[in-house]
N, CA, C and O atoms as a CHARMM CRD file, in Angstrom:
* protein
*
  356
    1    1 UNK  N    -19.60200 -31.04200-123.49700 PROA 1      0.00000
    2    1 UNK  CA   -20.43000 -30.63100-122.37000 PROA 1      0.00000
    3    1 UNK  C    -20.08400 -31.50500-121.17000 PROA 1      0.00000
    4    1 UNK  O    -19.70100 -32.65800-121.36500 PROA 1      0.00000
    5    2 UNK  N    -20.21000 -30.97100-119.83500 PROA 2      0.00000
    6    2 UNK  CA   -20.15100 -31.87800-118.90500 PROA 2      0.00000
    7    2 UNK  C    -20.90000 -32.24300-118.30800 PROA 2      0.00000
    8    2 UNK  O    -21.45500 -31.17800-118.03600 PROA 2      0.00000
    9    3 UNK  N    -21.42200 -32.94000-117.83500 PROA 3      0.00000
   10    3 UNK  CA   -22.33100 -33.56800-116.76200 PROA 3      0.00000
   11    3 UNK  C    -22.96300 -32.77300-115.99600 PROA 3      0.00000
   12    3 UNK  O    -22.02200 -32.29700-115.36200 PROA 3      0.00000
   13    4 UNK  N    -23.90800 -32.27400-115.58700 PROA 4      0.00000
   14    4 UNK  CA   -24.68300 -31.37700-114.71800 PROA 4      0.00000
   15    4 UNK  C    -24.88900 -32.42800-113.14200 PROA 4      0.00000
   16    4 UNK  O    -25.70800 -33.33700-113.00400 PROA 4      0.00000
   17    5 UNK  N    -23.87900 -31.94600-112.11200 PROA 5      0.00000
   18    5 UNK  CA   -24.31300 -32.52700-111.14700 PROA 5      0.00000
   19    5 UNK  C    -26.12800 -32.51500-110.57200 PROA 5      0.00000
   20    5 UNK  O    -26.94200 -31.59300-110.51900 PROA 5      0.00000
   21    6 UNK  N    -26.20800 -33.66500-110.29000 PROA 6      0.00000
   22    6 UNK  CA   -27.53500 -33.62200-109.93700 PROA 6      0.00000
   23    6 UNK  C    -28.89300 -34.10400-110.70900 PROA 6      0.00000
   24    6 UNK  O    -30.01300 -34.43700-110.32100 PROA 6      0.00000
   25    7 UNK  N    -28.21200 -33.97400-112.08600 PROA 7      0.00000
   26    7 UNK  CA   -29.49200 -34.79700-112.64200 PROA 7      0.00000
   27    7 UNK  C    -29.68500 -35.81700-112.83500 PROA 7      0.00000
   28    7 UNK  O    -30.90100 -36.01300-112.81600 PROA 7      0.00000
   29    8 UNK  N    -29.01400 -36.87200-113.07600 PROA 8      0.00000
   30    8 UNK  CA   -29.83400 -38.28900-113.23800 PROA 8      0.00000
   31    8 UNK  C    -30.33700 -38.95100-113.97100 PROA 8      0.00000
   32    8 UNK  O    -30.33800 -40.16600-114.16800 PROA 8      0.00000
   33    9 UNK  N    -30.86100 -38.01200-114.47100 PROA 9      0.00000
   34    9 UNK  CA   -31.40900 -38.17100-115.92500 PROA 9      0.00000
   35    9 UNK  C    -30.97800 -39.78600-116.71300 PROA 9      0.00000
   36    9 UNK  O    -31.80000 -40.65300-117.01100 PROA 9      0.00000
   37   10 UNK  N    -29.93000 -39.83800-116.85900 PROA 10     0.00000
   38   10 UNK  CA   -29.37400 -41.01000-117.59200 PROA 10     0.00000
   39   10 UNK  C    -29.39800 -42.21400-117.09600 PROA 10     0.00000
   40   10 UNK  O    -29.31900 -43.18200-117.85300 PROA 10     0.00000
   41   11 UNK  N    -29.50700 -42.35800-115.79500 PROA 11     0.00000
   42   11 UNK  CA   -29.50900 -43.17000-114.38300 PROA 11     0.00000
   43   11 UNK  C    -30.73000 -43.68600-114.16200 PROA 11     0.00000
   44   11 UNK  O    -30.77000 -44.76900-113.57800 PROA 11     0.00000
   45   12 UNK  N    -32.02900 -43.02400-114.58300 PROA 12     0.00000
   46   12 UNK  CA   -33.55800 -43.21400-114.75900 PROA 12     0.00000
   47   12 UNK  C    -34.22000 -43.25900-115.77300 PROA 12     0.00000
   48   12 UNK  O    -35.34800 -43.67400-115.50600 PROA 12     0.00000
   49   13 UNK  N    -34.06600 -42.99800-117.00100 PROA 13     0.00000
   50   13 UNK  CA   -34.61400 -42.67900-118.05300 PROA 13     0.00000
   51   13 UNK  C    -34.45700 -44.74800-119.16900 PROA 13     0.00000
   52   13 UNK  O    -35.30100 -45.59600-119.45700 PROA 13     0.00000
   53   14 UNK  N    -32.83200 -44.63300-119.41200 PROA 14     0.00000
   54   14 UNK  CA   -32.61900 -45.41800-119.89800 PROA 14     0.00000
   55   14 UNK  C    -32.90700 -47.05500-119.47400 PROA 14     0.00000
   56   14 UNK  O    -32.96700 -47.35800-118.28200 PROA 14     0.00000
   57   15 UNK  N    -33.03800 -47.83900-120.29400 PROA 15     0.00000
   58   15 UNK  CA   -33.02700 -49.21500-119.43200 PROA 15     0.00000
   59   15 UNK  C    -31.45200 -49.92700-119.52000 PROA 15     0.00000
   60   15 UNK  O    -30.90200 -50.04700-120.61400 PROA 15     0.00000
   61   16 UNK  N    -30.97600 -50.25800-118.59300 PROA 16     0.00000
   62   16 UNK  CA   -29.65600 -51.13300-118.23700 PROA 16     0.00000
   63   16 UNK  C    -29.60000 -52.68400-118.54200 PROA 16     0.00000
   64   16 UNK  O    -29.93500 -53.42800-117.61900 PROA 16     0.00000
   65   17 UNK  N    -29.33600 -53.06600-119.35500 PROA 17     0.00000
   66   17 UNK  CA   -29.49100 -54.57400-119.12400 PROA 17     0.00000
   67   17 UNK  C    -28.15600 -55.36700-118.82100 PROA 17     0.00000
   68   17 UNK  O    -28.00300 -56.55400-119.10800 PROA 17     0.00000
   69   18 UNK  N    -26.97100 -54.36600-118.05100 PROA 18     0.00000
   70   18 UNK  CA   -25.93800 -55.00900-117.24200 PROA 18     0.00000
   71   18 UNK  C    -26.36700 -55.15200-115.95600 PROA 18     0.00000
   72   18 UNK  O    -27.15800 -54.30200-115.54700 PROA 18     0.00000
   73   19 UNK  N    -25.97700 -56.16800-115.11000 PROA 19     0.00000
   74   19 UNK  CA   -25.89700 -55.75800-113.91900 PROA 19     0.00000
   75   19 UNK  C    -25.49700 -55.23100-113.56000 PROA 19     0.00000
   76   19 UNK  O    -24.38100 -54.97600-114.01200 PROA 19     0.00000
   77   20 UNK  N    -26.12600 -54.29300-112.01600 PROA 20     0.00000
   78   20 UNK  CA   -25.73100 -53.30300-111.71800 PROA 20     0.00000
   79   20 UNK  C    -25.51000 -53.54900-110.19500 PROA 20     0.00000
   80   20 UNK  O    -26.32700 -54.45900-110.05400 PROA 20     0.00000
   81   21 UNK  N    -24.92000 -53.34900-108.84300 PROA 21     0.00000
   82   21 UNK  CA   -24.70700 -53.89400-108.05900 PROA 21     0.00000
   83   21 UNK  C    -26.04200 -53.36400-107.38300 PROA 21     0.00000
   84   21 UNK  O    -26.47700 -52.21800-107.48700 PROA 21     0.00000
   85   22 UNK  N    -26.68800 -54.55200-106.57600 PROA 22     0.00000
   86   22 UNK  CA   -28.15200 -54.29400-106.22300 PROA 22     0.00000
   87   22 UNK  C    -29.07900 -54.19800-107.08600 PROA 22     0.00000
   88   22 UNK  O    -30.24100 -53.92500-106.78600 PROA 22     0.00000
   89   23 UNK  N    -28.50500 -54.49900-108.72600 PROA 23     0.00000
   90   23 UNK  CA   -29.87800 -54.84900-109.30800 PROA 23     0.00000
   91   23 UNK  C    -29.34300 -55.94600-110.45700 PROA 23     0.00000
   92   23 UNK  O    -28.84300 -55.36100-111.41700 PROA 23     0.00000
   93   24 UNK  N    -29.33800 -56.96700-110.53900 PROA 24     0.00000
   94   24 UNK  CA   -28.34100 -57.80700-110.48900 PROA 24     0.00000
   95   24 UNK  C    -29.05600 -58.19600-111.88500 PROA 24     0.00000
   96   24 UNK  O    -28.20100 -58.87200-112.45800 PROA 24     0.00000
   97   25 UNK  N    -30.14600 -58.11500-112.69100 PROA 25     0.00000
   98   25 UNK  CA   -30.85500 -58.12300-113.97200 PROA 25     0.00000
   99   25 UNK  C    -30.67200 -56.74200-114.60400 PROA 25     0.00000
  100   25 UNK  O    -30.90400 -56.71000-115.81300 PROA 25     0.00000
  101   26 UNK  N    -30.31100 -55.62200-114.03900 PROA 26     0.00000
  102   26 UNK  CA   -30.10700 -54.15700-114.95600 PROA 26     0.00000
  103   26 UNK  C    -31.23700 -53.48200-114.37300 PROA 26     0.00000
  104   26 UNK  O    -31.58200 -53.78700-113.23200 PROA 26     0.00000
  105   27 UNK  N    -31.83700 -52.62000-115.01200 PROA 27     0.00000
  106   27 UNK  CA   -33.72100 -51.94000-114.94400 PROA 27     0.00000
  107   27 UNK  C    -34.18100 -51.76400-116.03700 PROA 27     0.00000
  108   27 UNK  O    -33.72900 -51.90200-117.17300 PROA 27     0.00000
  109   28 UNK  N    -35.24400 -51.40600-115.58100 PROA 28     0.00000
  110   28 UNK  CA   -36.18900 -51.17000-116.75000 PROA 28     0.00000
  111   28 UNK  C    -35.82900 -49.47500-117.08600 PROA 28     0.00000
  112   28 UNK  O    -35.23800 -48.83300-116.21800 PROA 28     0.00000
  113   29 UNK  N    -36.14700 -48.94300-118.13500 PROA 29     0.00000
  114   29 UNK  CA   -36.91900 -47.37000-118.44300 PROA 29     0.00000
  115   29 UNK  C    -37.52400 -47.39100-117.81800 PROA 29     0.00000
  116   29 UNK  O    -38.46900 -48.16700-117.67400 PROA 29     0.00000
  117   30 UNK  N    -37.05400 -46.16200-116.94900 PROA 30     0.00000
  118   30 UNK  CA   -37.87400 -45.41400-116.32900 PROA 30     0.00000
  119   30 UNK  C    -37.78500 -45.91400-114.86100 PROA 30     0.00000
  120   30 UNK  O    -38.60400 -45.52000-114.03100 PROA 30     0.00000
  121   31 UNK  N    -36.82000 -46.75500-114.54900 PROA 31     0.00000
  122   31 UNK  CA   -36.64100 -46.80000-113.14700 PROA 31     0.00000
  123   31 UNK  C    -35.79500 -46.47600-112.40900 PROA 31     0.00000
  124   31 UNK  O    -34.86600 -47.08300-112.94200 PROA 31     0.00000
  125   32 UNK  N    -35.30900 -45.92800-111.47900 PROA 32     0.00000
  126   32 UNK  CA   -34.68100 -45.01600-111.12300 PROA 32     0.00000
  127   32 UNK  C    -33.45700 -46.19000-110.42400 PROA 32     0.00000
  128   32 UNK  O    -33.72100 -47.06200-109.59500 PROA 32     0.00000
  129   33 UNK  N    -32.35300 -45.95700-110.91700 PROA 33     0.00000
  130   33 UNK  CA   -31.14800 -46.82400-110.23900 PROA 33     0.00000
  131   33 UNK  C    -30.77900 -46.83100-108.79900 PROA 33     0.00000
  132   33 UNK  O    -30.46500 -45.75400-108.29100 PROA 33     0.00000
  133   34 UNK  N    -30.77800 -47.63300-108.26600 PROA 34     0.00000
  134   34 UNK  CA   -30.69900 -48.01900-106.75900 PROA 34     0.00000
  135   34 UNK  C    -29.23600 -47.37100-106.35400 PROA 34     0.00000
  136   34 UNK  O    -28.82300 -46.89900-105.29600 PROA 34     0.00000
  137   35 UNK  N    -28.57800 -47.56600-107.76600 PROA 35     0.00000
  138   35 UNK  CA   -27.04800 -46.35500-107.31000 PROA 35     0.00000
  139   35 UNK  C    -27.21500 -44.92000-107.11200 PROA 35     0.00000
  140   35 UNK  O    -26.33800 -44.09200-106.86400 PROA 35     0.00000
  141   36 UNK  N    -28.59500 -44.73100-107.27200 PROA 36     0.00000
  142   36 UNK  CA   -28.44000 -42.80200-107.62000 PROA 36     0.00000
  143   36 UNK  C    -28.98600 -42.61800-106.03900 PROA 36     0.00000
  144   36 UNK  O    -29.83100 -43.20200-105.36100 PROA 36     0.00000
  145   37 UNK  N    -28.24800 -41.72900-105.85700 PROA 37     0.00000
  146   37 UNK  CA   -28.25600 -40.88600-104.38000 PROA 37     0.00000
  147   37 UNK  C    -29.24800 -40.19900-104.30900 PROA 37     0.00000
  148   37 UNK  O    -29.68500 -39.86900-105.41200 PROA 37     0.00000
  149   38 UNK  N    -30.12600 -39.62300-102.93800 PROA 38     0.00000
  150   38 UNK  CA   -31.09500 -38.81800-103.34700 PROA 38     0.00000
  151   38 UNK  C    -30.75000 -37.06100-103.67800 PROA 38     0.00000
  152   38 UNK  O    -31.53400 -36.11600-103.76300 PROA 38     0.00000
  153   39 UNK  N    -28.98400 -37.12600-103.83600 PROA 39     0.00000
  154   39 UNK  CA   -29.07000 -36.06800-104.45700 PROA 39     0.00000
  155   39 UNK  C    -28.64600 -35.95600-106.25000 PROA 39     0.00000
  156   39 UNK  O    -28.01400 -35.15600-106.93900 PROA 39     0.00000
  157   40 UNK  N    -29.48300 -37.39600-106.52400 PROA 40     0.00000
  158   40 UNK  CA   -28.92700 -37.77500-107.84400 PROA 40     0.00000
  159   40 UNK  C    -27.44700 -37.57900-108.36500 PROA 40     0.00000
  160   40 UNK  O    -27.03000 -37.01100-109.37500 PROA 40     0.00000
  161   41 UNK  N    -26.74900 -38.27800-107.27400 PROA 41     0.00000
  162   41 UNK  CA   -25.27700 -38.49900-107.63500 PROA 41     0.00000
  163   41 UNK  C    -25.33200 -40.24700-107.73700 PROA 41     0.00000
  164   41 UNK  O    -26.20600 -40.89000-107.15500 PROA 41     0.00000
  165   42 UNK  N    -24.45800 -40.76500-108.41300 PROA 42     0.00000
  166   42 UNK  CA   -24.12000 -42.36200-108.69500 PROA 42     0.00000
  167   42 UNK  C    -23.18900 -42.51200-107.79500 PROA 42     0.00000
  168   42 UNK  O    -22.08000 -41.97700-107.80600 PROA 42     0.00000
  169   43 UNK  N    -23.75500 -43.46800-106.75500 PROA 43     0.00000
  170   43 UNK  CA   -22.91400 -43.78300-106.10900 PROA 43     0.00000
  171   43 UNK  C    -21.73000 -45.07600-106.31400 PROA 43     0.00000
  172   43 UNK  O    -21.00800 -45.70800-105.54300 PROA 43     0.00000
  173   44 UNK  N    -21.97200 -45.07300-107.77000 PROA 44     0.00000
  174   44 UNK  CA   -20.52500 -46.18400-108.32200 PROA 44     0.00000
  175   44 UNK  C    -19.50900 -45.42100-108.64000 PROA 44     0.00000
  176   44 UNK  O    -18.35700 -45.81300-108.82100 PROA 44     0.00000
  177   45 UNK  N    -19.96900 -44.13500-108.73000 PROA 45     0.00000
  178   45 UNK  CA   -19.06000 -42.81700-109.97300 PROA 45     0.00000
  179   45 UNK  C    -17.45900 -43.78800-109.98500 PROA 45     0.00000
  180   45 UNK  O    -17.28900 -44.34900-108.90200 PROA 45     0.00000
  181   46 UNK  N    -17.01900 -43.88800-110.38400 PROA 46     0.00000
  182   46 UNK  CA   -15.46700 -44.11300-110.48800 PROA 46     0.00000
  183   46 UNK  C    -14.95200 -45.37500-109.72700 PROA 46     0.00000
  184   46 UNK  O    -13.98500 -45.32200-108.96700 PROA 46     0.00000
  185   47 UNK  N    -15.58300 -46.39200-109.95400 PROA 47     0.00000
  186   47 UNK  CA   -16.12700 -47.73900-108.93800 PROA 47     0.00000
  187   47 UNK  C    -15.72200 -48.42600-110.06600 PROA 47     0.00000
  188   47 UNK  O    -15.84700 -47.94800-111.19400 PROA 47     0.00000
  189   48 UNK  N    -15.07700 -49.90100-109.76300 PROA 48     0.00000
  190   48 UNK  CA   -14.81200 -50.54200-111.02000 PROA 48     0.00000
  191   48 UNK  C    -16.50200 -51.36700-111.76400 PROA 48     0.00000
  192   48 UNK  O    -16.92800 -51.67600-112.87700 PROA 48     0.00000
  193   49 UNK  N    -16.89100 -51.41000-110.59600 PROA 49     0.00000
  194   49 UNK  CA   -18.15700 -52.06700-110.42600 PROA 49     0.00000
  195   49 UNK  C    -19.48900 -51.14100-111.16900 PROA 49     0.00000
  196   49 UNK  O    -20.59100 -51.65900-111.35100 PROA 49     0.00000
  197   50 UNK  N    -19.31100 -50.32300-111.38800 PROA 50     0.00000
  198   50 UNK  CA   -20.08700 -49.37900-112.58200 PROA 50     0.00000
  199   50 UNK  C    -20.56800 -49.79500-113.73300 PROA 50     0.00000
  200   50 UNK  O    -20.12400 -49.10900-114.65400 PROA 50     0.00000
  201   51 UNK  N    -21.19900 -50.52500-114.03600 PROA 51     0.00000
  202   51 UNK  CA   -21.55800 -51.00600-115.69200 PROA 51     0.00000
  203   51 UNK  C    -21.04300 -50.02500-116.81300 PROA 51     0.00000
  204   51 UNK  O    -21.72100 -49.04800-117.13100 PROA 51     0.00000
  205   52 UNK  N    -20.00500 -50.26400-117.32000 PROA 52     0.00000
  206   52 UNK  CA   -19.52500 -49.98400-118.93200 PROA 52     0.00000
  207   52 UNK  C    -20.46700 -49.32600-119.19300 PROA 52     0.00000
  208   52 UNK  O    -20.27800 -48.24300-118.63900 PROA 52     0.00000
  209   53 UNK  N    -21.43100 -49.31400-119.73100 PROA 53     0.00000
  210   53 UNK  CA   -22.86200 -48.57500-120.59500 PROA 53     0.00000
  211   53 UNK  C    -22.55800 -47.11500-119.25700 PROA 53     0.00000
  212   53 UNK  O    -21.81400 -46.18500-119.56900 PROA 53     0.00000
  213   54 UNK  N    -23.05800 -47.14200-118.23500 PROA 54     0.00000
  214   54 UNK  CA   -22.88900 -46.16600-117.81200 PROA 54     0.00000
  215   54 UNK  C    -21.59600 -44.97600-117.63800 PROA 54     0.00000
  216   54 UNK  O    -21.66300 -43.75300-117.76200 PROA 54     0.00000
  217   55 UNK  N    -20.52200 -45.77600-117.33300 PROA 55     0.00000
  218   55 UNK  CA   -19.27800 -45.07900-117.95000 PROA 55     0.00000
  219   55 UNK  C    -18.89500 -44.15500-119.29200 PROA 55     0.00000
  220   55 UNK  O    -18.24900 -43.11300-119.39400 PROA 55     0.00000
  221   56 UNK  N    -19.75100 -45.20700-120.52500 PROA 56     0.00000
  222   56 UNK  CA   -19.65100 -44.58600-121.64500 PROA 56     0.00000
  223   56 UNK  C    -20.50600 -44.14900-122.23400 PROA 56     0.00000
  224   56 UNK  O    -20.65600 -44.28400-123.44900 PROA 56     0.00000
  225   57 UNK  N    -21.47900 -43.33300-121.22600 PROA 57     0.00000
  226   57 UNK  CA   -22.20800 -42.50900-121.89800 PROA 57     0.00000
  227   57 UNK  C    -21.77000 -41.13700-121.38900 PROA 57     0.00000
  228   57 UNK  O    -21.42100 -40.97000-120.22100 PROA 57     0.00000
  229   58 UNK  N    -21.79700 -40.15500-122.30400 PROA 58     0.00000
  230   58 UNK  CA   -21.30400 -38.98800-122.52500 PROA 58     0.00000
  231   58 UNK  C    -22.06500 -37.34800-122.75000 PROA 58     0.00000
  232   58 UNK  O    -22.31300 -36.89900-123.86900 PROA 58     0.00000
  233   59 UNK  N    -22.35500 -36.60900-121.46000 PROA 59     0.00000
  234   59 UNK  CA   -22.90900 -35.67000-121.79900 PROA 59     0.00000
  235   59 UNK  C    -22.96000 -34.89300-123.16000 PROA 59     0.00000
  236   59 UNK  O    -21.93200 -34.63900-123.78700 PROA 59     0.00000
  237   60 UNK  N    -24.06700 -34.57300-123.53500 PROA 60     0.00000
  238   60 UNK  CA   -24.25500 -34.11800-124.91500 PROA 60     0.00000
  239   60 UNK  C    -25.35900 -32.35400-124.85100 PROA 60     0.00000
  240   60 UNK  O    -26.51100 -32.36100-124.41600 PROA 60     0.00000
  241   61 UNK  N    -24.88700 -31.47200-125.20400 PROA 61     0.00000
  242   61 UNK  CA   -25.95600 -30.65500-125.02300 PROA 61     0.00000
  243   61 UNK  C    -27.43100 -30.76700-125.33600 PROA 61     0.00000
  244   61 UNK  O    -28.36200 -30.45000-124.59600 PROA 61     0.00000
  245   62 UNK  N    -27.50200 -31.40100-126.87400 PROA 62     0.00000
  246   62 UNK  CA   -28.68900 -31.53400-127.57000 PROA 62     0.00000
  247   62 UNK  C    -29.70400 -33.04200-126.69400 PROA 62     0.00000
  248   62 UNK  O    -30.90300 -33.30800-126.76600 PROA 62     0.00000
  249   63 UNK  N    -28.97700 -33.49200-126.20500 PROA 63     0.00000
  250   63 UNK  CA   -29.58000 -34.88800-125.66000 PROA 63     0.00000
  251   63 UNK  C    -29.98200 -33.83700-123.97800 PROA 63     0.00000
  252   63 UNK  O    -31.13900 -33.54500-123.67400 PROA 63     0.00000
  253   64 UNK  N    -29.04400 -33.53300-123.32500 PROA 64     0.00000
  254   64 UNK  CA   -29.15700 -33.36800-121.86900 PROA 64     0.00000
  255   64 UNK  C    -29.30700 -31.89400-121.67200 PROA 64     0.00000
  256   64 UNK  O    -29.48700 -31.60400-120.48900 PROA 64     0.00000
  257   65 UNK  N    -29.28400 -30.93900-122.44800 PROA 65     0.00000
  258   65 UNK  CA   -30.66900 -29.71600-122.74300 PROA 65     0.00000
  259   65 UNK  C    -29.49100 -28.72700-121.51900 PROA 65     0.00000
  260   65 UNK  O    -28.39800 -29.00900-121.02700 PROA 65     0.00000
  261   66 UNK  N    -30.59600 -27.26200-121.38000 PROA 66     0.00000
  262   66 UNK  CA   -29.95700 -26.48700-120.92700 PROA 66     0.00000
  263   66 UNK  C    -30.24700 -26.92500-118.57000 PROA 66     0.00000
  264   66 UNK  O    -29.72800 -26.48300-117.54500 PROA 66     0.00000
  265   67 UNK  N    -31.20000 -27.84000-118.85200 PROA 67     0.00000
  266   67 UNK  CA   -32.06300 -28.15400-117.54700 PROA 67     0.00000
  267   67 UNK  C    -32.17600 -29.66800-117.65200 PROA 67     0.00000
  268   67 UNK  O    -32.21000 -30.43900-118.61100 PROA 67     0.00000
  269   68 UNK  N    -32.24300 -29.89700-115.69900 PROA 68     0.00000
  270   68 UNK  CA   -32.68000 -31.63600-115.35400 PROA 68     0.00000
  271   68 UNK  C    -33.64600 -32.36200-116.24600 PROA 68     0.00000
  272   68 UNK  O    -33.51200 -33.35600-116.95900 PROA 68     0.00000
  273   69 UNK  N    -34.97800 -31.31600-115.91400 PROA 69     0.00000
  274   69 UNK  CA   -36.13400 -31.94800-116.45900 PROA 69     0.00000
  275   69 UNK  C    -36.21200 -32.35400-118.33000 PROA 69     0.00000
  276   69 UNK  O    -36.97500 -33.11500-118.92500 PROA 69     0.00000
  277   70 UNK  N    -35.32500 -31.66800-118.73700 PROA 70     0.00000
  278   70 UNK  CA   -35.59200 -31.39800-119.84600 PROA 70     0.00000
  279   70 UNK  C    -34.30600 -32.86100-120.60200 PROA 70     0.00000
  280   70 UNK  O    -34.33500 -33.34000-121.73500 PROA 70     0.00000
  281   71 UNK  N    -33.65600 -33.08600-119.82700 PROA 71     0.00000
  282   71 UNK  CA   -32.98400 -33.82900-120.17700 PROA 71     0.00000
  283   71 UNK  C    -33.35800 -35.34400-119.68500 PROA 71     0.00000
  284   71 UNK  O    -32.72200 -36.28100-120.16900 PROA 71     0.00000
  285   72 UNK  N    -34.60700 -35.63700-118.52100 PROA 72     0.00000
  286   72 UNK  CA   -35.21000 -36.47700-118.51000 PROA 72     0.00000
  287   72 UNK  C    -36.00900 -36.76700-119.54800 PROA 72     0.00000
  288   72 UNK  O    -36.15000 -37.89900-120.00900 PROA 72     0.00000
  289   73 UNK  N    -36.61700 -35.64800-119.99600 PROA 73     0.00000
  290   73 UNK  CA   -37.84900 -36.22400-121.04700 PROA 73     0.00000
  291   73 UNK  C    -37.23000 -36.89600-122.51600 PROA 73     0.00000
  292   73 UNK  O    -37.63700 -37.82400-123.21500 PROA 73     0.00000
  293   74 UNK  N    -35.73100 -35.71800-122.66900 PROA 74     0.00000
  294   74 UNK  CA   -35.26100 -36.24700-124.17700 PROA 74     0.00000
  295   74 UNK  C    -34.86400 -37.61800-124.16800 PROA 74     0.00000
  296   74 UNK  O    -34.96900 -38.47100-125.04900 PROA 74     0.00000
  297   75 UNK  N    -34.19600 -37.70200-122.54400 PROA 75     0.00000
  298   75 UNK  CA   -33.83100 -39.52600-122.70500 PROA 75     0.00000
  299   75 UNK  C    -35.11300 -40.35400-122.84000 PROA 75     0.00000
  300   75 UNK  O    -35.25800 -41.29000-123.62600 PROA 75     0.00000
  301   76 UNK  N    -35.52700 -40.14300-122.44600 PROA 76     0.00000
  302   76 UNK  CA   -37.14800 -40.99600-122.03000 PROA 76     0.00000
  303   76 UNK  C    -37.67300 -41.39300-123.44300 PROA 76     0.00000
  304   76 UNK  O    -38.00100 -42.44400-123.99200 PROA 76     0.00000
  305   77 UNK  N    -37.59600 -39.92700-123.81900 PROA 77     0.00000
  306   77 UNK  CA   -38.77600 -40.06300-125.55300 PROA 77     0.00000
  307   77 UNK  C    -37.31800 -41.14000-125.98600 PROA 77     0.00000
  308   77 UNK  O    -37.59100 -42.33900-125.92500 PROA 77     0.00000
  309   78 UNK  N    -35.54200 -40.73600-126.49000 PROA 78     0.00000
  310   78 UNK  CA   -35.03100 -41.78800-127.16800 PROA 78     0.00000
  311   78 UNK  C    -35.21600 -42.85800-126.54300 PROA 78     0.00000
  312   78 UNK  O    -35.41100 -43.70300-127.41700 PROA 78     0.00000
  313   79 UNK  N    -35.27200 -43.32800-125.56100 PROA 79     0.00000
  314   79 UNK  CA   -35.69500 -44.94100-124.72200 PROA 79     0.00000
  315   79 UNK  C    -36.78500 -45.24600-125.51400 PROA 79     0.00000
  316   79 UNK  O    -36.60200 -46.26500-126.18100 PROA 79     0.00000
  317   80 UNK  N    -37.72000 -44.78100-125.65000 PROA 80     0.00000
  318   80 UNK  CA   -39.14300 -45.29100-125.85800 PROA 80     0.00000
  319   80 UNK  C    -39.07800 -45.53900-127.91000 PROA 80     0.00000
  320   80 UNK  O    -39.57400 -46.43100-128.59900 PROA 80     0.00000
  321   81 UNK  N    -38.34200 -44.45200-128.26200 PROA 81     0.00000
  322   81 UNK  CA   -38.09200 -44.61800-129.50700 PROA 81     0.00000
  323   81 UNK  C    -37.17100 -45.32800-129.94000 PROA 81     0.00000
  324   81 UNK  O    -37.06600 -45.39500-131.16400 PROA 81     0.00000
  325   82 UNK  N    -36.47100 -45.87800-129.32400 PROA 82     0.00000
  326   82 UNK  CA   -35.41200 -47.07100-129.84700 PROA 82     0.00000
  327   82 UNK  C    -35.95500 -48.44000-129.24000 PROA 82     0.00000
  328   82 UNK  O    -35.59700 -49.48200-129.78900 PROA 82     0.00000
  329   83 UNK  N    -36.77300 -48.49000-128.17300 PROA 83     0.00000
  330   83 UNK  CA   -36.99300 -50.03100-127.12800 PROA 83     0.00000
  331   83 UNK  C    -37.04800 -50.87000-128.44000 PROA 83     0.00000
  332   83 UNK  O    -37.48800 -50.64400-129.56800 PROA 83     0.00000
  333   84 UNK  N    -36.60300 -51.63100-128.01300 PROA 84     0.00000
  334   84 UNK  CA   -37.49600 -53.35600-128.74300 PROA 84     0.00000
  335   84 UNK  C    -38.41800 -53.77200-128.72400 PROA 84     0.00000
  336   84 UNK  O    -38.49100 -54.70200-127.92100 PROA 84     0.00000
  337   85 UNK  N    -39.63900 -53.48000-129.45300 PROA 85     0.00000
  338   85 UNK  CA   -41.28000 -54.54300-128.82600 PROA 85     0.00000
  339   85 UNK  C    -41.05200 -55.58500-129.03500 PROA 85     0.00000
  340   85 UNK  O    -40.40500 -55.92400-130.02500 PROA 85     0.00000
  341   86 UNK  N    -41.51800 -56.40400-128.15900 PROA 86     0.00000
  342   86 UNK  CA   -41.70300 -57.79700-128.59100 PROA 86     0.00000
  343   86 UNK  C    -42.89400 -57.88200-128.46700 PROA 86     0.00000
  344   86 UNK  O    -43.55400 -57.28100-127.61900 PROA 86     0.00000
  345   87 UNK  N    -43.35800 -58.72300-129.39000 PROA 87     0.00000
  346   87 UNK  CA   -44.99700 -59.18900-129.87000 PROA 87     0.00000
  347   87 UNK  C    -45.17300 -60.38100-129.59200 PROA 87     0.00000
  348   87 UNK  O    -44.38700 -61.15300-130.14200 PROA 87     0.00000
  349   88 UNK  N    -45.93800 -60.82500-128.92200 PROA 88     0.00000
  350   88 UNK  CA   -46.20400 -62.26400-128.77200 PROA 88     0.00000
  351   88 UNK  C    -47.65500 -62.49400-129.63100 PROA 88     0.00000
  352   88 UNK  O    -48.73300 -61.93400-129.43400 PROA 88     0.00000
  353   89 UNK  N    -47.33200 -63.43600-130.57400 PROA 89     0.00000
  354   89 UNK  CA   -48.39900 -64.03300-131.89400 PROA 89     0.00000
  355   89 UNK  C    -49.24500 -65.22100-131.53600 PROA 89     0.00000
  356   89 UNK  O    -50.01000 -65.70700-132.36900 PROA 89     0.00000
């Protein structure tokens, strides 16, 4: 599958913990990358300066759906279902 210009999805959903240029700690889930354009294009696309993790992630039908929205929520729910809690005792 290829990439659906415009969504973003992957760019907002996931959390980054490379730096990213202008966010120099990564983000959190669910925050929207300071690289994404407001027409949800990455403005690193093909930048050496792109964090790896983002490079190698790979449109998937079942993950990034037939629609934007729909491919926000599936990332979101796996973000939330893989995070790490940490518990403080």
């Amino acid at each position: 599958m290829d990439c659906r210009l415009g969504c973003g999805a992957c760019c907002i959903a996931p959390s980054i913990s490379s730096p990213i240029p202008g966010m120099p700690a990564g983000k959190a889930a669910g925050e929207r990358c300071i690289q994404l354009d407001e027409r949800n294009l990455c403005l690193l696309f093909g930048d050496p300066r792109r964090p790896a993790v983002c490079g190698d992630f790979k449109a998937d039908e079942e993950v990034c759906a037939a629609d934007n929205p729909t491919a926000l929520e599936n990332l979101t729910l796996l973000e939330s279902s893989t995070a790490i809690i940490v518990r403080s005792h």
